[in-house]
C-alpha positions as CSV (number, residue, x, y, z in Angstrom):
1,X,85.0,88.8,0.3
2,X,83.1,85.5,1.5
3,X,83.1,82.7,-1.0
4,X,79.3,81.7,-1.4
5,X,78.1,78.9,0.0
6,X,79.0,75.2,-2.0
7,X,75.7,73.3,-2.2
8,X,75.3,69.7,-0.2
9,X,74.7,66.8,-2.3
10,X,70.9,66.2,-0.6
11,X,70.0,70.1,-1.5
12,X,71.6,69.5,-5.1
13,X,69.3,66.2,-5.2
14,X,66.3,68.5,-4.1
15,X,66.6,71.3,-6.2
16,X,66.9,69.1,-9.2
17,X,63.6,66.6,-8.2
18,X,62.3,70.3,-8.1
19,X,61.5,70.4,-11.6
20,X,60.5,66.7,-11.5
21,X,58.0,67.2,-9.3
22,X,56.0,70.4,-10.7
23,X,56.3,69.0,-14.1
24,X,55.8,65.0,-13.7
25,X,53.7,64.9,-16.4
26,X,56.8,66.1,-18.7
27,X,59.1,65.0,-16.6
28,X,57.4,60.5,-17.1
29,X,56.7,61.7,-21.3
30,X,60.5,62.9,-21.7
31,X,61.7,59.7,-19.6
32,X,59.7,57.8,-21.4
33,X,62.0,57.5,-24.3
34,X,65.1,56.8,-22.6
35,X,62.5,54.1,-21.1
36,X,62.0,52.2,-24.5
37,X,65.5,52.8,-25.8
38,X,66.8,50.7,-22.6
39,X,64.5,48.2,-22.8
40,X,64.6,47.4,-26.7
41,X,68.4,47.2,-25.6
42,X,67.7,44.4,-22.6
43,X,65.2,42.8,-24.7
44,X,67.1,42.2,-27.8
45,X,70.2,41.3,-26.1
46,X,68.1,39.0,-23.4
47,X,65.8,37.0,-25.5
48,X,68.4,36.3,-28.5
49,X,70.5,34.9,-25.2
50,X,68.1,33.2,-23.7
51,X,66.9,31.6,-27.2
52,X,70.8,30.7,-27.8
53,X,71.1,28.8,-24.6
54,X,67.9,26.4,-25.5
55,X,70.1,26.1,-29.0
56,X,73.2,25.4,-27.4
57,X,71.8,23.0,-25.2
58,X,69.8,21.2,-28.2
59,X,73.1,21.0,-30.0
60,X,74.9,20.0,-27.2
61,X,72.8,17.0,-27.0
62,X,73.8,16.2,-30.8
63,X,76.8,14.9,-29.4
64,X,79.4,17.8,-29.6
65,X,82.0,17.3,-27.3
66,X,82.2,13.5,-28.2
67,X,84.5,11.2,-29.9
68,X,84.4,7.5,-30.5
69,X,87.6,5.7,-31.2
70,X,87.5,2.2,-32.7
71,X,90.0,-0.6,-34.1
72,X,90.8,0.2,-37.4
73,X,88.2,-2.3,-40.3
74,X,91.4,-3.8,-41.9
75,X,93.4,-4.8,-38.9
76,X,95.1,-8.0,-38.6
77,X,92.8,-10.9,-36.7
78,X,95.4,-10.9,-34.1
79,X,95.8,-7.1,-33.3
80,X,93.3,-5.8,-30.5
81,X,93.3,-2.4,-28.3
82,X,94.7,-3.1,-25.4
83,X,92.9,-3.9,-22.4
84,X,94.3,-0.8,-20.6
85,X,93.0,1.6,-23.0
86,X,90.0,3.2,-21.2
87,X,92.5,3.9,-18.0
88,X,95.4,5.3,-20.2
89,X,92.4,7.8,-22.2
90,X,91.1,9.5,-18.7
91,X,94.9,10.4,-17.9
92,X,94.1,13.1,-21.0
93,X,93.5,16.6,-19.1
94,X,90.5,17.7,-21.2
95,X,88.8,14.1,-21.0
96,X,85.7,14.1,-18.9
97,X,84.5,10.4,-19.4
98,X,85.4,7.6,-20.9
99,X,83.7,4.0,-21.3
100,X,83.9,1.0,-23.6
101,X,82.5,-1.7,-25.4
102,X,83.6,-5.1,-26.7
103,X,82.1,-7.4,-29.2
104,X,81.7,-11.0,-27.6
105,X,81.5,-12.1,-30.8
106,X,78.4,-13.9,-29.7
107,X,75.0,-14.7,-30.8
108,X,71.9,-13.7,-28.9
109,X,68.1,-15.2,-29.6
110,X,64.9,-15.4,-28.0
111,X,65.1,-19.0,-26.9
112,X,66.9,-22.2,-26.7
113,X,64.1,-23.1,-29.7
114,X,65.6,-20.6,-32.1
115,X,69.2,-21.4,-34.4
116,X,72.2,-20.8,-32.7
117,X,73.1,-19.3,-35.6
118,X,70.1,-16.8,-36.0
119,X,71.4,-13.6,-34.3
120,X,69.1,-11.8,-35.9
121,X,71.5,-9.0,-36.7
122,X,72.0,-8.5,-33.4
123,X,75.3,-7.3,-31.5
124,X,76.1,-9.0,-28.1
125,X,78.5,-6.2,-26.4
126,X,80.6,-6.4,-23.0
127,X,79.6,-3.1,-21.6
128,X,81.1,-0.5,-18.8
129,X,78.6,0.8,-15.9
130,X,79.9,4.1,-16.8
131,X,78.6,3.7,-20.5
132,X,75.1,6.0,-20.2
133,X,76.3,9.0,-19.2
134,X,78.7,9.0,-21.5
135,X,76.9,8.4,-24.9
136,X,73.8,10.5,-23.0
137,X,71.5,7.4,-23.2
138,X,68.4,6.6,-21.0
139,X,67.0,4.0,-19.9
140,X,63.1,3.5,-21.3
141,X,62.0,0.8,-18.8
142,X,64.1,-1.5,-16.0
143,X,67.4,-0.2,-14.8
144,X,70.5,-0.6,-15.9
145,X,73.3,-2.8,-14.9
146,X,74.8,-2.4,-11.6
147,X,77.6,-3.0,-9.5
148,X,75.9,-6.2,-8.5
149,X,74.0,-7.3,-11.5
150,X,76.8,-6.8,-14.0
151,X,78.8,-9.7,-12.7
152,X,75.7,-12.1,-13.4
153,X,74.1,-13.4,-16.5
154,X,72.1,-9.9,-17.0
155,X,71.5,-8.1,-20.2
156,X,69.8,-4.7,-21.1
157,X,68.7,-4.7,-24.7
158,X,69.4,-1.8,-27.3
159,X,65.9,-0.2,-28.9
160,X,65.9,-2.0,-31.9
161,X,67.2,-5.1,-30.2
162,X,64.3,-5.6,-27.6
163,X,61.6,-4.9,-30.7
164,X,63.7,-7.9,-32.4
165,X,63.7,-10.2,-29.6
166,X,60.0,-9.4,-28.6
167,X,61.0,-7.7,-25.4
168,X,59.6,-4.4,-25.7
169,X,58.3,-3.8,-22.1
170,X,59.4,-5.3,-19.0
171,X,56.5,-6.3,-16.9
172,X,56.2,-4.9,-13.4
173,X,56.3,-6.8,-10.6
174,X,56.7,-10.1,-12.7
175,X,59.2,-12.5,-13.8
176,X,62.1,-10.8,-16.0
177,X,61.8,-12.0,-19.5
178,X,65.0,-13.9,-20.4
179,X,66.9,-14.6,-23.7
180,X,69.7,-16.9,-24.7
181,X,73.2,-15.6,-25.4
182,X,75.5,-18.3,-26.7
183,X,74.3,-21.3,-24.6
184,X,73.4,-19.3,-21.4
185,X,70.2,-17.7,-20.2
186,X,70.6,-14.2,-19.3
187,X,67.5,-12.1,-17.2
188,X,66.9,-8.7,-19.0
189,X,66.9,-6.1,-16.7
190,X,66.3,-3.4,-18.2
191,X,65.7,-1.6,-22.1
192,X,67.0,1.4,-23.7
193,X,65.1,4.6,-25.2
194,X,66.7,5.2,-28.6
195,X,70.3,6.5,-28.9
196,X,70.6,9.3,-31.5
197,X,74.5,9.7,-31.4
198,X,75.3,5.7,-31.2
199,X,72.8,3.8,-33.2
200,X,74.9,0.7,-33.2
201,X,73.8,0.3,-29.5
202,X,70.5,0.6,-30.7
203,X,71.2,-2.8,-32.1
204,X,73.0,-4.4,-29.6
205,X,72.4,-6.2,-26.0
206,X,74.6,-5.1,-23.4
207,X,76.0,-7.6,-20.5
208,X,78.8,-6.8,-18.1
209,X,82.2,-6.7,-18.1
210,X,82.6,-9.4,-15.6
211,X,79.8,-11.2,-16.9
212,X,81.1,-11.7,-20.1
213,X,84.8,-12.2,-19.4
214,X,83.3,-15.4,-16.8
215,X,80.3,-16.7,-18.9
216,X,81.0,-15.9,-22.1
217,X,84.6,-16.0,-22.2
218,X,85.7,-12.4,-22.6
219,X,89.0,-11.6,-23.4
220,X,88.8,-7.7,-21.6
221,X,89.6,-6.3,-25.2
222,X,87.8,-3.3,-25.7
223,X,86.5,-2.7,-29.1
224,X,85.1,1.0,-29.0
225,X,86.0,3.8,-26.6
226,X,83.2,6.4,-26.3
227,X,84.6,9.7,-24.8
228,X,83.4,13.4,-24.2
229,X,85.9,16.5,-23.3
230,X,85.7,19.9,-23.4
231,X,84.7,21.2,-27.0
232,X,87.2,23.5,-26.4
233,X,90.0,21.0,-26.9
234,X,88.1,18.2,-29.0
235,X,90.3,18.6,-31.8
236,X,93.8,18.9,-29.7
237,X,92.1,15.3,-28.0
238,X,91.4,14.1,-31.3
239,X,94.9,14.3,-32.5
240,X,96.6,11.8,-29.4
241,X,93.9,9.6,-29.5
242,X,95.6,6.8,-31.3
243,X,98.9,7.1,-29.5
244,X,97.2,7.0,-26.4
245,X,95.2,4.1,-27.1
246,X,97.7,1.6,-28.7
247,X,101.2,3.3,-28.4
248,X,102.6,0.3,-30.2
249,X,100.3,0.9,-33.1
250,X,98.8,4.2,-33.1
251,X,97.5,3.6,-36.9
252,X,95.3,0.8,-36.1
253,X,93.3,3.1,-34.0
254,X,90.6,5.7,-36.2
255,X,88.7,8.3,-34.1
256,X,85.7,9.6,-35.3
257,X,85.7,13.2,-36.5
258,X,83.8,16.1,-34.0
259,X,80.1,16.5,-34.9
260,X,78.9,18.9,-37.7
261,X,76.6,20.1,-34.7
262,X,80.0,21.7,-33.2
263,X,80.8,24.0,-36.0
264,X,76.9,24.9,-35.7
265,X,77.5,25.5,-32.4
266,X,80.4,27.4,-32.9
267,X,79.0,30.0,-35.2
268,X,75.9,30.6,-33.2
269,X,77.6,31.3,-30.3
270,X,79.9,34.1,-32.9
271,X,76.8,35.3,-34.0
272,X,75.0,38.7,-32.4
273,X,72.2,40.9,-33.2
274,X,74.0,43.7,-34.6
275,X,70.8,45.3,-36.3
276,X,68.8,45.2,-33.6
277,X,71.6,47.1,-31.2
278,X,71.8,49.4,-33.8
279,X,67.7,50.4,-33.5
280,X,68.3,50.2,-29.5
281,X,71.1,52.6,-30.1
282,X,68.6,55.1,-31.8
283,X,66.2,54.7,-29.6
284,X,68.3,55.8,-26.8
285,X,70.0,58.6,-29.2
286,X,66.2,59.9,-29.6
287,X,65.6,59.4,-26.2
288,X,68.6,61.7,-24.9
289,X,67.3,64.4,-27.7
290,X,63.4,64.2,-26.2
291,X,65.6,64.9,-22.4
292,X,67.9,67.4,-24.4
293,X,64.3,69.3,-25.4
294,X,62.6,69.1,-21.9
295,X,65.1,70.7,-20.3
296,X,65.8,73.3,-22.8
297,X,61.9,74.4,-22.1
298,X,62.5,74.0,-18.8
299,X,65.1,77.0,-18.5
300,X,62.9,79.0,-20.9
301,X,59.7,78.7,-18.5
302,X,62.1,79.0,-15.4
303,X,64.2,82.5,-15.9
304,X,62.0,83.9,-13.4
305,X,63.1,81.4,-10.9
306,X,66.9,81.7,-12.5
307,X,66.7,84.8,-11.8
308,X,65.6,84.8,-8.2
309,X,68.3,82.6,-7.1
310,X,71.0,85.1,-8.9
311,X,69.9,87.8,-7.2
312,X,69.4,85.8,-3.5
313,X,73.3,84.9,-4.1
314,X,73.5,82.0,-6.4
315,X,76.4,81.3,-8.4
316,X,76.3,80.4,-12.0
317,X,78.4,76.9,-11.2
318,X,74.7,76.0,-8.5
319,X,72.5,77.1,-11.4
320,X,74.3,75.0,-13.6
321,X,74.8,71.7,-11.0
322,X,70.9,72.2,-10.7
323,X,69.7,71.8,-14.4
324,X,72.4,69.2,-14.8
325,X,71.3,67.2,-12.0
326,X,67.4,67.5,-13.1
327,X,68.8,66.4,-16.5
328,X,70.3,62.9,-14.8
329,X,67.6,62.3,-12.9
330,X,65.1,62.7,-15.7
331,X,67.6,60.4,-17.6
332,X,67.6,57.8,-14.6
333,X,64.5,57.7,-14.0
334,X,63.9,56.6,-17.5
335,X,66.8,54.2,-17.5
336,X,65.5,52.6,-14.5
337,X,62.2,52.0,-15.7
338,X,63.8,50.6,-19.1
339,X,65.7,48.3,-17.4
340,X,62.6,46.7,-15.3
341,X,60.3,46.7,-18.2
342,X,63.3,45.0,-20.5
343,X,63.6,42.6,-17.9
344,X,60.2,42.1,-17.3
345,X,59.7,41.2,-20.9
346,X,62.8,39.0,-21.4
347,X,61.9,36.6,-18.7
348,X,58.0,36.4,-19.6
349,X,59.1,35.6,-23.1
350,X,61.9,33.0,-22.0
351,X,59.4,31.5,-19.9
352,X,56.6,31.2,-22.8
353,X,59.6,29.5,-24.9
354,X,60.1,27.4,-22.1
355,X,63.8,28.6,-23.0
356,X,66.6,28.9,-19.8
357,X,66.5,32.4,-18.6
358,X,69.1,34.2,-19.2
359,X,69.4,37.5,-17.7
360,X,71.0,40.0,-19.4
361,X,73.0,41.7,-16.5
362,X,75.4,43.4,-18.5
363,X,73.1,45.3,-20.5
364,X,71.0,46.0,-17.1
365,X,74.1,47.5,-16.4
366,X,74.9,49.3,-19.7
367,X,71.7,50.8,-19.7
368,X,71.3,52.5,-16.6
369,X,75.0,53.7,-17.0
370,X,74.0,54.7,-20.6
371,X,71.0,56.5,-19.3
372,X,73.1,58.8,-16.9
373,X,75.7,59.6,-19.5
374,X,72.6,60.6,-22.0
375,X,71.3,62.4,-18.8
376,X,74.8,64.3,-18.8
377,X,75.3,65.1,-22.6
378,X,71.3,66.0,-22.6
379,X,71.9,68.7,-19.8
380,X,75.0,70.3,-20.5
381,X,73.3,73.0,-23.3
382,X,70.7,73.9,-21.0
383,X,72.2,74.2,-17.5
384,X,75.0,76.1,-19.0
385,X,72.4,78.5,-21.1
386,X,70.7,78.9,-17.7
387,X,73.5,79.9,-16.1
388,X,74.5,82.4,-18.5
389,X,70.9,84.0,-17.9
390,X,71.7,87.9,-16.3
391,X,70.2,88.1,-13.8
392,X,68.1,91.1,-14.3
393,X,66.6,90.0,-17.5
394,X,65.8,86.3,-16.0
395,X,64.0,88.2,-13.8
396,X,61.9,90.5,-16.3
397,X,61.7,87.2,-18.2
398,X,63.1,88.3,-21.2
């Protein structure tokens, strides 16, 4: 006795499109709700992501993964960090940058015309180049000190100190305004936008290093290290702060704490739409029952054609691989067009946020994988009921 004939993968695809295509206005209505199940999945997993990363970024900018380490208020006239401090704190693994400031100990005023003893409040700091990028400052107008302009008698003034001194723009193209610092003129250069995370710079005018160690005589003492590190690790960095900074005397060093922004941070990044996976969830559960349904009609309108095959040599494992298949298809077809439409909406609704895309590829993923295994579960019932169908009564349609 011949075994019958095992059917090749493009016939099994072709029989099962079969139904597809006599019935497609079924076939796009019963797809349709494995369509909105996987997209209410993409879209409430992409736009919570996409809305997250603007957050995170917003709270990044608060200042999260810095520190500021200082000389401790009540230390003795005598005791200073050491001069080595910035280069012992960038031997830390987690540290990304590092820069300092010093107090001249100077005063600063408009003119040779004004008190030598009126600083106005105002904080005359020995500044690193490297100082911007780490406290995330800008510059609002001029540059800021350079390589070659640091070692001069330049100065960029802090927000509130240019509206103080009366040097709130720098003209273009003219003479640089100047101001006095001790008993020298130094040429501002440039002024800062306002610093959130360091408002004592706000107040301050910034010279360089060199600059103030030759003019104003300097000693190289820092007097505030301004750091950033992975978040990860800001509280591990935290802790050997002091003893990296003054071994000799890791008490007179105090380190500020992490931002309250981190633990914000933190928790959104914990946080996840639970309640609206569960309504995706449904919407695919009702989606596989609306497939389910189709194809249960679908054997109940085809015995005839059931049948036909039985009789022409068929065998109950090809009637079953061809409902089953029709049922995945049907399934994937709907998954498919989910996942574009999900997409579709995420990034037109990142990009009316003005929010960083993120694409949810995982859930792209998820879906369509989801979609085939409803397509499966959907189709077993009917392609096993069709092929239980005797052949003689398929035929009389009964």
């Amino acid at each position: 006795m011949s075994r019958p004939a095992r059917l090749a993968p493009v016939d099994l695809l072709g029989l099962g499109l079969l139904g597809l295509r006599a019935r497609p206005a079924r076939a796009m209505l019963s797809a349709l709700g494995i369509a909105i199940g996987i997209a209410t999945m993409i879209v409430v997993t992409g736009v919570p992501a996409s809305s997250q990363a603007a957050l995170l970024t917003e709270l990044t900018a608060l200042g999260t993964n810095t520190l500021q380490a200082a000389q401790a208020p009540n230390s003795d006239a005598d005791i200073r960090l050491p001069v080595s401090a910035a280069g012992m704190v960038r031997r830390i693994g987690p540290v990304r940058s590092v820069s300092a400031v010093a107090n001249t100990h100077t005063f600063v005023r408009r003119n040779d015309r004004v008190d030598p003893r009126a600083g106005g409040g105002l904080t005359v700091l020995a500044s690193g180049l490297d100082l911007l990028p780490t406290i995330n400052a800008r510059v609002r107008s001029g540059r800021w000190l350079g390589v070659a302009t640091a070692a001069f008698p330049t100065a960029v003034l802090g927000s509130v100190a240019a509206t103080r001194l009366g040097v709130t723009v720098l003209p273009a193209g003219g003479p640089a305004p100047q101001v006095m610092i001790a008993d020298t003129r130094f040429t501002v250069v440039g002024i800062l936008d306002v610093t959130p995370l360091t408002p004592e710079i706000d107040r301050s005018v910034l010279v360089g290093w060199d600059a103030a160690r030759d003019v104003l005589r300097f000693d190289g003492h820092p007097t505030v290290l301004y750091l950033t590190c992975d978040e990860t690790q800001i509280e591990a960095v935290r802790q050997v702060l002091p003893a990296t900074i003054f071994p000799e005397r890791p008490g007179q060093v105090i380190v500020s704490r992490p931002s309250d922004a981190l633990a914000a941070k933190r928790a959104t990044q914990s946080s996840f739409s639970v309640l609206f996976l569960a309504l995706a969830a449904v919407a695919l559960v009702v989606g596989g029952i609306g497939v389910a349904n189709t194809m249960v009609v679908a054997v109940l309108e085809r015995r005839s054609e059931v049948g036909l095959r039985r009789a022409l040599g068929a065998t109950r494992g090809q009637i079953r691989s061809q409902f089953l298949t029709e049922s995945v298809l049907l399934a994937l077809l709907g998954g498919v067009a989910g996942t574009a439409l999900g997409l579709l909406a995420t990034i037109g609704y990142a990009a009316w946020q003005r929010w960083p895309l993120v694409v949810p590829v995982q859930s792209a993923v998820v879906g369509v994988g989801g979609a085939v295994v409803i397509g499966v579960l959907a189709g077993v019932y009917p392609s096993v009921r069709a092929a239980r169908l005797p052949p003689t009564r398929a035929l009389a349609g009964t």
